[in-house]
C-alpha positions in Angstrom: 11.2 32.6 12.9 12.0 31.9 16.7 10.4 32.6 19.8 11.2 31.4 23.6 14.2 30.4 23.1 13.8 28.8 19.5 16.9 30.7 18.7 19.2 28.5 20.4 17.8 25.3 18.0 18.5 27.3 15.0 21.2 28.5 16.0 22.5 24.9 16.7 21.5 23.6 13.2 22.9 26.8 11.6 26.3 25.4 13.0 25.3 21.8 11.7 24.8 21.2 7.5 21.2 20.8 8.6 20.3 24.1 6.6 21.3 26.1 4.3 19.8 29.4 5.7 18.6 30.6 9.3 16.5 33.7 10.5 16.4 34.7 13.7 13.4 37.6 15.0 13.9 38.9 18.2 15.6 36.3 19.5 16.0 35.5 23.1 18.0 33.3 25.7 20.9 33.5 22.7 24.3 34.9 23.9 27.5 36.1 22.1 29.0 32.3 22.1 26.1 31.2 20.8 27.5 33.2 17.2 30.4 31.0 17.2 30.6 28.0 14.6 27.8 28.9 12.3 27.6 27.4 8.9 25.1 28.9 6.6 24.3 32.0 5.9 21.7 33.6 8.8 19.8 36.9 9.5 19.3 38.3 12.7 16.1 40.7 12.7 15.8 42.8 16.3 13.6 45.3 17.7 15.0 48.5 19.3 13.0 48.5 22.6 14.1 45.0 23.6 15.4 44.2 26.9 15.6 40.5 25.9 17.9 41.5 23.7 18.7 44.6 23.3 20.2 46.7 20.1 23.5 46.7 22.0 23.5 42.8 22.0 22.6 42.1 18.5 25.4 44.3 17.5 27.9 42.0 19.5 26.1 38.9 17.8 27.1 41.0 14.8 30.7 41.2 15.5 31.0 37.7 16.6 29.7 36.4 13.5 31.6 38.9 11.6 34.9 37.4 13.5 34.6 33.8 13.4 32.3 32.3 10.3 32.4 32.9 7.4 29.2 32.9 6.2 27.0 35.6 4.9 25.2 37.4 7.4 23.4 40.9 8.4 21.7 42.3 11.3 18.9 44.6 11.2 17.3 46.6 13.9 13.9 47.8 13.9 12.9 51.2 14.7 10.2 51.8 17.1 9.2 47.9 18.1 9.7 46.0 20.7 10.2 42.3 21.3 8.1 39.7 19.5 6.5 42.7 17.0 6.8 40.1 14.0 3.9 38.0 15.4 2.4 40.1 18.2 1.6 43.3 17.2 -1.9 45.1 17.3 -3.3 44.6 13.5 -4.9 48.4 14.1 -1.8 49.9 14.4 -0.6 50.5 10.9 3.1 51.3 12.0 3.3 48.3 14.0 1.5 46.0 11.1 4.0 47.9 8.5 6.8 47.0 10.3 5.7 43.1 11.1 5.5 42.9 6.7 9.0 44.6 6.1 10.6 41.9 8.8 8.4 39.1 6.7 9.5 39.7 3.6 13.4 40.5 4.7 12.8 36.8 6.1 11.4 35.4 3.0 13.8 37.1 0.9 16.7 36.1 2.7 15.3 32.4 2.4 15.0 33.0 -1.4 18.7 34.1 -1.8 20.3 31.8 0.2 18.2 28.0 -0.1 19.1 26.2 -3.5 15.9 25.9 -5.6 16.4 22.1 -6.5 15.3 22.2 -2.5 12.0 24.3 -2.7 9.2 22.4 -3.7 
């Protein structure tokens, strides 16, 4: 998971043989160029009221990756959220906290398909 600008260091190793898998959640200060030259397999998990970065963006991040790696990927955005609702959403809104879980386990089960076991401890 990423926040302030964390995206851009995963991004960077994603591009490296550093890791085998990468997640990005809401990710900010991450541009279309940024998409270019990645190595592993990576999801990208958005919120649709974002202005950091917006539905619109995370569907060009799509097409970049789509156009020059070829890696598995997927982008998914999230209906009714806003930036940062993996780890900062109000635990009394049950919408909000259902939404936080799906991203979670999308992230965990992304790590499950795509890092080698003889690597997990």
């Amino acid at each position: 998971m990423e926040e302030n600008g964390r995206g851009k260091v995963v991004l960077e190793l994603a591009k490296s043989s550093e890791i085998e898998a990468a997640v990005l959640c809401h990710p900010s200060f991450v541009n279309v160029d940024d998409m270019k030259g990645v190595k592993c397999p990576i999801s990208i998990l958005g919120a649709e009221n974002d202005h950091i970065s917006p539905p619109e963006l995370l569907k060009q991040f799509e097409q970049a990756l789509s156009s020059t790696s070829e890696e598995r990927h997927i982008v998914k955005i999230f209906p009714g959220v806003a930036h940062g609702w993996t780890v900062r959403h109000k635990a009394d809104d049950a919408a909000a906290v259902k939404r936080a879980q799906e991203a979670h386990q999308d992230m965990l089960n992304w790590f499950i398909q795509h890092v080698k076991k003889e690597h997990v401890n």
